[in-house]
Structure formats: C-alpha cells, structure tokens
C-alpha positions as CSV (number, residue, x, y, z in Angstrom):
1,X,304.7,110.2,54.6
2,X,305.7,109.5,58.1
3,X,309.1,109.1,58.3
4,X,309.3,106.5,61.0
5,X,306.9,104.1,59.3
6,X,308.3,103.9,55.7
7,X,311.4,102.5,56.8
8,X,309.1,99.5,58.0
9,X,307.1,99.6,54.7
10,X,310.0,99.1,52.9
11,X,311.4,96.1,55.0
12,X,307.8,94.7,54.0
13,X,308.1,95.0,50.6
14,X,311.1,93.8,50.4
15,X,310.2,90.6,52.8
16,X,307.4,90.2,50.4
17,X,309.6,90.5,47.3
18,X,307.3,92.8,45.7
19,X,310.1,95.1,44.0
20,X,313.8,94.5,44.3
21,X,316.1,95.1,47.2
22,X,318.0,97.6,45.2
23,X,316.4,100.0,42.9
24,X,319.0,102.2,40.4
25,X,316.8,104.4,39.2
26,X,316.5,107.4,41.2
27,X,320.1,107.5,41.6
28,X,324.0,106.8,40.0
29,X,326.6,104.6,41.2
30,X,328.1,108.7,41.7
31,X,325.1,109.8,43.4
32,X,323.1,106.7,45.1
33,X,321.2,108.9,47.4
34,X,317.5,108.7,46.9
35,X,315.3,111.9,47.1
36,X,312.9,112.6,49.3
37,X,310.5,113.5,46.4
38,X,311.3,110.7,44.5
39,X,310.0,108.4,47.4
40,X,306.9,110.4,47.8
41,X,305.9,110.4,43.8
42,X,307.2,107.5,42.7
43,X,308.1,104.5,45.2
44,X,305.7,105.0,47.3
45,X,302.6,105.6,45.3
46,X,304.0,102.1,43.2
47,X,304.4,100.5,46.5
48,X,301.2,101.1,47.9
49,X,299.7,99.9,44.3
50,X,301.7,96.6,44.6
51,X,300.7,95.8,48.2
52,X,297.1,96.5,47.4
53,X,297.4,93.8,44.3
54,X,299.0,91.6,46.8
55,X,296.2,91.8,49.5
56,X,293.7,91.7,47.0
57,X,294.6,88.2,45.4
58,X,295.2,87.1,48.7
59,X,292.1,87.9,50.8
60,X,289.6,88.5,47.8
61,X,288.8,84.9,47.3
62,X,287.9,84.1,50.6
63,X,285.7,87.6,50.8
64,X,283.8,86.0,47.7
65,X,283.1,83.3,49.3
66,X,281.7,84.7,52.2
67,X,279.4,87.1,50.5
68,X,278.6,84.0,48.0
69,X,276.8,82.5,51.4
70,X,275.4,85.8,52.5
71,X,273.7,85.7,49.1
72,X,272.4,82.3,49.3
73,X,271.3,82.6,52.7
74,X,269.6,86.1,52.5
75,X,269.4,89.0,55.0
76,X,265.7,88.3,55.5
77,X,266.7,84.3,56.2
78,X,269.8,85.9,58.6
79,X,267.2,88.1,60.6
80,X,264.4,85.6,60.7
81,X,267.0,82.9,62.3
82,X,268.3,86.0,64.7
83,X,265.1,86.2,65.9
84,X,264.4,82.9,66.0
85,X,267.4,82.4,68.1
86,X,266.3,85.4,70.4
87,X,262.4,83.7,70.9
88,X,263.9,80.3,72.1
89,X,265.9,82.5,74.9
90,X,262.4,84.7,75.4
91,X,259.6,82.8,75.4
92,X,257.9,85.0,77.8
93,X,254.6,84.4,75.5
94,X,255.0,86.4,72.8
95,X,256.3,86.1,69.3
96,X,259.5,88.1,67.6
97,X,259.8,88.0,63.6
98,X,260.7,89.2,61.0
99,X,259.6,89.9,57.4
100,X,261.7,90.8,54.2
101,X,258.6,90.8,52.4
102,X,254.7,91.7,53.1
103,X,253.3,88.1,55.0
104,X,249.6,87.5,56.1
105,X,249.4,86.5,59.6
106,X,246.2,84.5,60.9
107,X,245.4,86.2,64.4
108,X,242.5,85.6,66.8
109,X,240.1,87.8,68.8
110,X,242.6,89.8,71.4
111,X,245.9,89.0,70.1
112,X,248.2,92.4,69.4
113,X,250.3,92.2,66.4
114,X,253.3,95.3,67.1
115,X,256.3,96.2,65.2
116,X,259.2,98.4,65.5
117,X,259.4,101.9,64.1
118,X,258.7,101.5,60.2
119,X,257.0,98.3,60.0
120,X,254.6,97.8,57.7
121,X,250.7,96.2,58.3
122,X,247.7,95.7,56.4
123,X,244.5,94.7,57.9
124,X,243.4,92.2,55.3
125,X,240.4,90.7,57.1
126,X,238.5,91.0,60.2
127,X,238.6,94.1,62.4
128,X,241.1,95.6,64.3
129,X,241.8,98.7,66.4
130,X,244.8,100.3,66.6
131,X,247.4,99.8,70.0
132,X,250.1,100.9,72.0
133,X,251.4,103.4,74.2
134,X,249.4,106.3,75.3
135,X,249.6,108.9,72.7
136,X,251.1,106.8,70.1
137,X,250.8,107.0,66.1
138,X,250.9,105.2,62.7
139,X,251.0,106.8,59.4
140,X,248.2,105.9,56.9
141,X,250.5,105.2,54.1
142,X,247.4,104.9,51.3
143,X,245.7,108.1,52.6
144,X,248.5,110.3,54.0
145,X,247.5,110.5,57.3
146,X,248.6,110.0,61.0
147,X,245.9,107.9,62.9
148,X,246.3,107.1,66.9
149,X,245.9,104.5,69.1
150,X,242.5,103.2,70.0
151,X,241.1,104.3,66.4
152,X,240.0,101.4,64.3
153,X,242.2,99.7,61.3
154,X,240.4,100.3,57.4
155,X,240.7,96.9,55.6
156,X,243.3,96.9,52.9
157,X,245.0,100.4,53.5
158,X,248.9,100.6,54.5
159,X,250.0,101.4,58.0
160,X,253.3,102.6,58.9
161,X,254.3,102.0,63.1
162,X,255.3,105.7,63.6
163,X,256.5,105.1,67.4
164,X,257.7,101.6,68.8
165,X,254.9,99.6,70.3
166,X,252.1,100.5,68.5
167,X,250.5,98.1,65.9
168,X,247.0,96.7,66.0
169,X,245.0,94.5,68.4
170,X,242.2,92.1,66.9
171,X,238.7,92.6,67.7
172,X,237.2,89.9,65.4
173,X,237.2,86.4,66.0
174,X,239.9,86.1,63.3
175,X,241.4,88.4,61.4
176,X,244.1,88.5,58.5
177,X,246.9,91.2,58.9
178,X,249.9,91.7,56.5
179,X,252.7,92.4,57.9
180,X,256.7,93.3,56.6
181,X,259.7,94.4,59.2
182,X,260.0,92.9,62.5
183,X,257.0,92.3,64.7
184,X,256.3,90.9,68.1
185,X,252.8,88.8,68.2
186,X,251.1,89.3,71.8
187,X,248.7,86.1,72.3
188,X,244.9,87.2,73.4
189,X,245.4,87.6,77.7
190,X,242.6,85.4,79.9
191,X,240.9,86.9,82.2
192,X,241.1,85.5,85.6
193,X,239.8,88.0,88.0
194,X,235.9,89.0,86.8
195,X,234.2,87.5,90.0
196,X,236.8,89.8,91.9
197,X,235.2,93.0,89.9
198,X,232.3,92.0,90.0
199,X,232.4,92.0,94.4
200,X,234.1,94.9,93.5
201,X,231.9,96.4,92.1
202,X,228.8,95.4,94.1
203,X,230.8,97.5,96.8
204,X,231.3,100.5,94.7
205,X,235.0,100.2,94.6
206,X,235.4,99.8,90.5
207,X,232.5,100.3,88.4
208,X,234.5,99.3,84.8
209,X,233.8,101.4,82.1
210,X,230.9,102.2,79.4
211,X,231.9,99.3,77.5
212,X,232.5,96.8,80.5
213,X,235.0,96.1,82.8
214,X,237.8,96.0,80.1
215,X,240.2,93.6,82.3
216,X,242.1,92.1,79.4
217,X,244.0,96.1,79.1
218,X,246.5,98.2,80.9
219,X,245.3,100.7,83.5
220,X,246.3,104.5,83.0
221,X,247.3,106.6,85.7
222,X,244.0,108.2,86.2
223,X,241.8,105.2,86.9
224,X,244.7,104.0,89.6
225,X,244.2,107.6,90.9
226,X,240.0,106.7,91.6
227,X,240.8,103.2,92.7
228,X,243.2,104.8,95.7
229,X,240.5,107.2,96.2
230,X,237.9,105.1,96.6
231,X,239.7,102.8,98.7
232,X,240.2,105.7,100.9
233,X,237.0,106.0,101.8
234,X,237.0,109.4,99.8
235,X,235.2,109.5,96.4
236,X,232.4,111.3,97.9
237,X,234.7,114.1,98.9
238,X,236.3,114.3,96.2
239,X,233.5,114.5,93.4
240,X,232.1,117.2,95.9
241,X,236.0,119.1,95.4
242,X,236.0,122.5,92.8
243,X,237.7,120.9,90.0
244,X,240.5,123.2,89.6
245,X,244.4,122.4,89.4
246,X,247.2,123.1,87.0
247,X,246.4,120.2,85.0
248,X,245.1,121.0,81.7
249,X,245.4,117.6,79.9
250,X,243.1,115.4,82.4
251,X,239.2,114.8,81.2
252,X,236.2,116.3,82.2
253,X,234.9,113.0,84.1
254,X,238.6,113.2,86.1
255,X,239.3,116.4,87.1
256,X,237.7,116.4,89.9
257,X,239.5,113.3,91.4
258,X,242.7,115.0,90.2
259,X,242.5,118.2,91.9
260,X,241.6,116.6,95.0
261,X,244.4,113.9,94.8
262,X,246.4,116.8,94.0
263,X,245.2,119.2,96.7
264,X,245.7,116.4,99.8
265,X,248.8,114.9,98.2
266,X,248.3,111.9,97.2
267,X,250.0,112.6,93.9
268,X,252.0,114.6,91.4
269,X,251.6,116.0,87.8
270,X,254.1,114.2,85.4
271,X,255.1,117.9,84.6
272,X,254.1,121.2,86.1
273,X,251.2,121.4,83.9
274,X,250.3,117.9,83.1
275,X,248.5,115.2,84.5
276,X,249.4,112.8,81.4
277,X,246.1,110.6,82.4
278,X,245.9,108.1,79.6
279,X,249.5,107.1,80.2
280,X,249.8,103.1,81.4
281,X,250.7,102.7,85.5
282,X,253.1,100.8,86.9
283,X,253.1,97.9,88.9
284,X,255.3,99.4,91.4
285,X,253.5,102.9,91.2
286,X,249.7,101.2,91.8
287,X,251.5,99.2,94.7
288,X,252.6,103.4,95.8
289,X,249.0,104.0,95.7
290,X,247.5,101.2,97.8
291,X,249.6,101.9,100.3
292,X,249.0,105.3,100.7
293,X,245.2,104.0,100.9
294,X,246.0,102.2,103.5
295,X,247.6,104.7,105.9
296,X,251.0,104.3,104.8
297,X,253.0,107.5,103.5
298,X,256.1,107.8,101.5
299,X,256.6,111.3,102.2
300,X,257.0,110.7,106.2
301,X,258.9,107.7,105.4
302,X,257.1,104.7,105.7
303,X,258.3,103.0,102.5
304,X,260.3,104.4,99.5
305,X,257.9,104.8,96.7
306,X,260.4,102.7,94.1
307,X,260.7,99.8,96.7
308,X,256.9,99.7,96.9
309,X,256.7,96.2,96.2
310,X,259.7,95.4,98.6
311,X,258.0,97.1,101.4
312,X,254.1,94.9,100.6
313,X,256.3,91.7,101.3
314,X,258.3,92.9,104.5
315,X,255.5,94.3,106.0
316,X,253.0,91.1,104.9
317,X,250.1,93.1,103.6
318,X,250.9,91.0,100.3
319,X,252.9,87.6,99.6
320,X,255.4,87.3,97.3
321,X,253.6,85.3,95.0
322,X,251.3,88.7,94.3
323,X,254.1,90.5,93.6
324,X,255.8,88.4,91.1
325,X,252.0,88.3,89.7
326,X,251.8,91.3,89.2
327,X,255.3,92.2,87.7
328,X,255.0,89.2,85.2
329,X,251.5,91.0,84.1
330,X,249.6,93.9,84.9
331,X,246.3,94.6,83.9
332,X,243.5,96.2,84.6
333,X,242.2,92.3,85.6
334,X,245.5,92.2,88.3
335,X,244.7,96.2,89.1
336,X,240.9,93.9,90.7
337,X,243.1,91.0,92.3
338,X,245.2,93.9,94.3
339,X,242.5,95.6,95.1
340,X,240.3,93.0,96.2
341,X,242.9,91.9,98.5
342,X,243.8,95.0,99.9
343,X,240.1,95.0,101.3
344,X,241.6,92.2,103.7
345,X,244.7,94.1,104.7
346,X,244.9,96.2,108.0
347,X,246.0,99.5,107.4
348,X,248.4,101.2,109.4
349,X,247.8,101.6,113.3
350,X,243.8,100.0,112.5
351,X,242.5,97.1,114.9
352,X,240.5,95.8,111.8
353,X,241.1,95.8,107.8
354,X,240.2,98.1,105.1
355,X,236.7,97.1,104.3
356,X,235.8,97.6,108.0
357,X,237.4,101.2,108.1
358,X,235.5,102.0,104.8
359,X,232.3,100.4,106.4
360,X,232.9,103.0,109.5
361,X,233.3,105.6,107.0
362,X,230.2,105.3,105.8
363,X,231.9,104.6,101.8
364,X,230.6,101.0,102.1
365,X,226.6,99.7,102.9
366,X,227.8,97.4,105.7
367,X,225.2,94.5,104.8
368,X,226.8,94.6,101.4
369,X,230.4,94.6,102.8
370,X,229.2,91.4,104.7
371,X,227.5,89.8,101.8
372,X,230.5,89.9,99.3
373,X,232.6,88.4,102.6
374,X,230.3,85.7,103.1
C-alpha cells in the first residue's frame, strides 16, 4: 500500500470509529511498534472490509430505491420519453420512437418507416419496397438473406436494418408494418412541382423515368450530371461521345453522359475508378452543377463549389427563399423547380437567359421555347 495514503485511511477510520484508536495486538507495551506486514495482512485488509460495510449501509438504501423506479418505470418507458422529449425539440416532420417490444404501425401510401442499425420490421399488410441510401442493406432474418434497397418487402418475414437509414417506404394505400428498436417515421412528401416537369419536359430538358417522373425521391448523382448537360445545350454531343472513361460502376444508359462530363470537366469520379451513380446529390453540389451550366466555373474561380448556394444569392440568379427551399427538402420535385428557373437566369457574359442561348444552340425548338413561356 501506498505509504502516503494509509496514514489518511487510518485518520478515517478512526474519525469514523470503525476500530479503536489504539490496537495491542500487533505489538507489547515492550515492543509497540507495528509491522509493516502486519498492516498489509491484517489491518488493512479488515479495514478495507469495515469501510466497505460502512458504505454499504449507508448508500445501499438509497441505490435500491433508485433502481426500485428504474424498474417501475422501464428502459423501454425511459427511451420512449427520451425520444419523445427529443421530437418536441425536432419537429422537422418526421417521427422518432422507440420500441421495447414488436408494435404495428398504421402507415399510408409514401410514408418511410427507418430505424437505426438492428431494428427490427415486419411488413404485416400492404406492400412496401425497401429504402435508403444508395447501396444500402437489411438482413432477411426468416430466410437468411441480405436484400437491398429498392427491392420489395415479403409480408410477414423479419427484417433486420443492416446500415442506418434504410427501412421500408409504403407503396399501398395503407400498409401495416411491425416494428421493435428505434425508428423515425417520414410522412408521404407532396408534390408541388409536376406542371414545372411537365414544361420541362415538353422542352426536352427532363424526360422522368420509365415509371414517371418520380418527383416525390432523391436525385442521384447521375441524373444531376444529364440535367447540367442538357441545360448546356449539349446532350446531343454527348450521346454522340465514345463511352469510355475509368468509370466501371456507371450504367449502360449513362456512360455516355459520364465520359463526356468527364472528358470536358464538368465533373469528377468519387474515386479513381468510380462514378458511384446511384448515390443521392446534394443541394449544394446540384447548385455546383447549374452554375457551371450557366457559364460559371469553379475551377477559374468564379464561385467556390462548397459556397454554391452563397454565391446563387450574391450574384441574384436565385433568391434566398430557393435556397432555404431547397436545403429544407431536396427532391427530384425541387431538382424541376431549380431547373425550371434557371431557364430564366442569364448566364455569365449572355445579353439574354438560358432558354434563349439553348434556343440559339439549336438544343430547344424555338416555337416550343415560346409556348411553355407564354
């Protein structure tokens, strides 16, 4: 034992009148010096014993009665008010839980039900499909399986959320989906800009996808990519390119947009050999690539391409309002409102806005141009 600090244990014990000020027994009224391994066998050892007994009657009863109203209250109870507490600071539309125990939720047509890593769901009734980050995974509990995102849910099997974020999204009217761990609940989005894609589209500028214009969903990086090119005037071009770069992950109906995006410039692999294509853009990096479209360049200077945003409002191509728009949500629906709007802007050094250089271009029918304007 330290030497220093036993001097001070003894005071305490002492103080506390645990043992006696005076003990006889390791030594004579001849001999009253005490041993060193006397101390360290004997006194201390008993000491320690008796000051453990003392804490122990004194603190014990109010640690019982603490863990008493742990027990009454519940962990489950604890985490659900935690969460509770955090929603009322977050309201931000969505919904945090949790659940000590598997719980049927009642979800409508859109809503997204996701949980952190390890929670539990069960698609009881309805349909779903599953969602979340670009590449992301659940593990079919029931079968022994990992499935991905964007396959569809099997009624009554148990899914694991393998990576945070991912969960299901609801593709019936209603739909029934058990659920234990914490979850967040996503509410359905509305869909504000369809007359927007539809100009849009009347021009040739977005043409949606197979299955419609899917505005209610993120945008990935590659269908930013052919929005910037097309609003450059340069699809034509670039479906006309050799489809070759060093980008081995991007899809047969992109590579050709890639490798000529790649080949002018306009943008960068996410690594030296991937594209990553599927993965969701930014608000800030699809304000990057509208303003390239319209003459601007980070790489001479113009803007800085993580004040993007910052530079749209100083230089009043876009308000302020857009912005914060756009940062609250960002969809493929807001990916149309930019994009529409940006037809109006003047692009750098031009006399006349974007839809009038892409009319000179020859990339938009001019009495089309005039009809969506009018």
């Amino acid at each position: 034992m330290n030497k220093r600090v036993l001097p001070a244990i003894l005071s305490l014990i002492v103080l506390l009148g645990l043992i006696p000020a005076a003990s006889g027994t390791a030594g004579t009224a001849a001999d009253p010096v005490v041993t060193l391994g006397y101390l360290d066998s004997v006194f201390v050892p008993k000491v320690l014993s008796l000051a453990g007994q003392a804490l122990d009657k004194s603190y014990k009863p109010l640690f019982d009665k603490h863990s008493a109203a742990l027990t009454q209250k519940g962990y489950a109870g604890l985490a659900t008010a935690v969460a509770g507490a955090y929603l009322k600071k977050n309201p931000a539309g969505s919904a945090d839980g949790f659940a000590a125990r598997p719980t049927p939720l009642t979800l409508k047509k859109g809503d997204r039900i996701v949980g952190g890593v390890g929670a539990g769901l069960v698609l009881r009734a309805g349909s779903a499909a599953f969602t979340g980050p670009a590449g992301g995974k659940l593990v079919n509990v029931t079968t022994g399986k990992e499935v991905t995102v964007g396959a569809p849910a099997v009624l009554n099997q148990y899914f694991l959320t393998a990576d945070r974020g991912t969960g299901l999204v609801v593709q019936s009217d209603t739909a029934t989906v058990t659920v234990d761990g914490y979850y967040r609940i996503f509410p359905a989005y509305t869909v504000r800009y369809t007359a927007q894609a539809d100009k849009l589209k009347t021009l040739g500028l977005f043409l949606g996808t197979p299955t419609g214009y899917q505005l209610d969903r993120a945008a990935t990086r590659l269908e930013a990519l052919v929005i910037m090119i097309r609003l450059l005037g340069e699809e034509q071009a670039a479906l006309a390119h050799s489809p070759v770069s060093p980008f081995a992950d991007v899809p047969e109906w992109g590579r050709a947009y890639v490798a000529y995006a790649y080949e002018k410039g306009y943008t960068k692999g996410t690594s030296a050999v991937k594209f990553t294509p599927d993965a969701t853009v930014k608000p800030g990096d699809f304000m990057t690539f509208v303003l390239r479209a319209l003459g601007y360049s980070d790489t001479f200077g113009d803007f800085q391409w993580d004040k993007s945003m910052t530079f749209c409002v100083q230089s009043g191509l876009f308000s302020q309002s857009d912005m914060d728009a756009i940062s609250k949500t960002f969809l493929r629906d807001q990916v149309v409102m930019i994009s529409y709007k940006a037809l109006s802007c003047r692009p750098k050094n031009a006399s006349g806005t974007l839809l009038s250089q892409l009319v000179a271009k020859g990339a938009v029918n001019a009495v089309l141009a005039q009809s969506v304007l009018s």
